[in-house]
ZAMARGU-4260 file (C-alpha; in steps of 0.2 Angstrom, whole numbers, plus 5000, padded with zeros to 4 digits):
<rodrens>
0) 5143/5028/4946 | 5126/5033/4935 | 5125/5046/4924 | 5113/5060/4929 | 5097/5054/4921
5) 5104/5036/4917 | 5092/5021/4923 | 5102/5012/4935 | 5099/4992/4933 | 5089/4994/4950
10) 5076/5003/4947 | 5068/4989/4937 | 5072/4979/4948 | 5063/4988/4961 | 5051/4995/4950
15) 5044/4974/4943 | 5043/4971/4962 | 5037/4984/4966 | 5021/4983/4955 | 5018/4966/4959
20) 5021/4969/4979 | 5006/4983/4976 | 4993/4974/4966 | 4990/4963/4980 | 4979/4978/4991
25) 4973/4985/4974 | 4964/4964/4974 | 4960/4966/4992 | 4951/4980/4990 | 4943/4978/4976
30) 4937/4959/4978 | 4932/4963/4996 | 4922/4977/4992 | 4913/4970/4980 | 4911/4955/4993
35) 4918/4941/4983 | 4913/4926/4991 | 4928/4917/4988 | 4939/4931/4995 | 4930/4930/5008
40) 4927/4913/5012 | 4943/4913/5023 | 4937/4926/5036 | 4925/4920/5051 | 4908/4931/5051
45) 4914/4942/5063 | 4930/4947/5053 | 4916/4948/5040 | 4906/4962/5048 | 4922/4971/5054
50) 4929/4973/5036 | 4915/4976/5028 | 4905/4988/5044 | 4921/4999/5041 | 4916/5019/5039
55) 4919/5026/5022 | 4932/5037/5030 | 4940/5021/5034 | 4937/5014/5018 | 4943/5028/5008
60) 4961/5028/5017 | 4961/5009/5011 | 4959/5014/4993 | 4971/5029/4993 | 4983/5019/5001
65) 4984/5001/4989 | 4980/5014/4974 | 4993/5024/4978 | 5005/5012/4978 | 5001/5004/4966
70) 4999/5020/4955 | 5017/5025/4962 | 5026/5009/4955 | 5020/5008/4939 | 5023/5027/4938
75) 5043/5023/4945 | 5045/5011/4929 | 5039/5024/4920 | 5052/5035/4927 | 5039/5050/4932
80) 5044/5061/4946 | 5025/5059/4949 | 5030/5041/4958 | 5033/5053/4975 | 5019/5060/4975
85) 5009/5043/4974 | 5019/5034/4987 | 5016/5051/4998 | 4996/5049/4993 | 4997/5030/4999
90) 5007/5032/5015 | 4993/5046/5021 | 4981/5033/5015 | 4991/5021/5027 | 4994/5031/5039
95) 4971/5031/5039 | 4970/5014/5037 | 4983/5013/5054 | 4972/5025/5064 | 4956/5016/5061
100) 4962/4997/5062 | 4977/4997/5076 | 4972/5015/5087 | 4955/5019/5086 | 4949/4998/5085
105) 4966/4991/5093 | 4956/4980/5105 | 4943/4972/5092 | 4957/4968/5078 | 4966/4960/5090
110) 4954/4951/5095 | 4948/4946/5076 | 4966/4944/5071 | 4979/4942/5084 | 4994/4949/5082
115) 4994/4945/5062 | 4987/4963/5056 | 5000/4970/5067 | 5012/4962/5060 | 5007/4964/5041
120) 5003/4984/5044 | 5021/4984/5052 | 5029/4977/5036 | 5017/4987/5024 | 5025/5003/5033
125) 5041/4997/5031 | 5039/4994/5011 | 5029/5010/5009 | 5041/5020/5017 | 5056/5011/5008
130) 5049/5014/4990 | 5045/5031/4995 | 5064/5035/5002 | 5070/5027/4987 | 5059/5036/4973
135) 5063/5052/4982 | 5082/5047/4980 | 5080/5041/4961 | 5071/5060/4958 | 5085/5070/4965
140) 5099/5063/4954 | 5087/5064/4940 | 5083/5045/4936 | 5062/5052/4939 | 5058/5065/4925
</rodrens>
């Protein structure tokens, strides 16, 4: 049993991985905005134009998403109540990216990456909404300040 306020062992745990899970979209985004050529060299031309012909709409829900989550796991090693809010900025950012990718394009990114982003956005969900259950959890028994 923890102490109100104690740091159970799990949350670094959690946190370290967390972190690193998170920098991975923070890269993406970054990289392919800025449209490194070696980022990119793994995508066909038309992948190309679909990534990058995104609206800023579209574009903007990226960013808020990896940010956020990003933002959100450093913030749960720092043990800041604030973690929620960031994972609750990057699911809406997700829950964007979601629409525009696999509702509104369904058709072309299957076409351009098979079932792959399905797959990927499916397990993205499933870490999002994990981290977010459990920095919720870790701020009601007073571990998040």
């Amino acid at each position: 049993m923890t102490e109100v306020g104690k740091t159970p062992w799990h949350l670094w745990v959690v946190g370290v991985l967390a972190v690193l899970v998170n920098a991975f979209p923070v890269v993406d985004f970054t990289l392919t905005n800025v449209e490194n050529e070696f980022w990119l060299s793994p995508l066909t031309s038309d992948q190309r134009v679909f990534i990058l012909g995104a609206p800023l709409w579209a574009d903007v829900c990226w960013a808020l998403g990896g940010f956020g989550a990003f933002i959100g796991s450093v913030l749960l090693l720092l043990r800041s109540r604030h973690a929620v809010t960031a994972y609750i900025v990057s699911i809406a950012g997700l829950a964007g990216s979601t629409l525009y990718q696999h509702i509104l394009n369904g058709e072309t990114t299957r076409a351009l990456f098979q079932n792959v982003a399905m797959i990927v956005t499916a397990v993205i969900w499933v870490i999002m909404l994990a981290l977010f259950f459990y920095a919720r959890a870790m701020k009601a028994k007073g571990v998040l300040r």
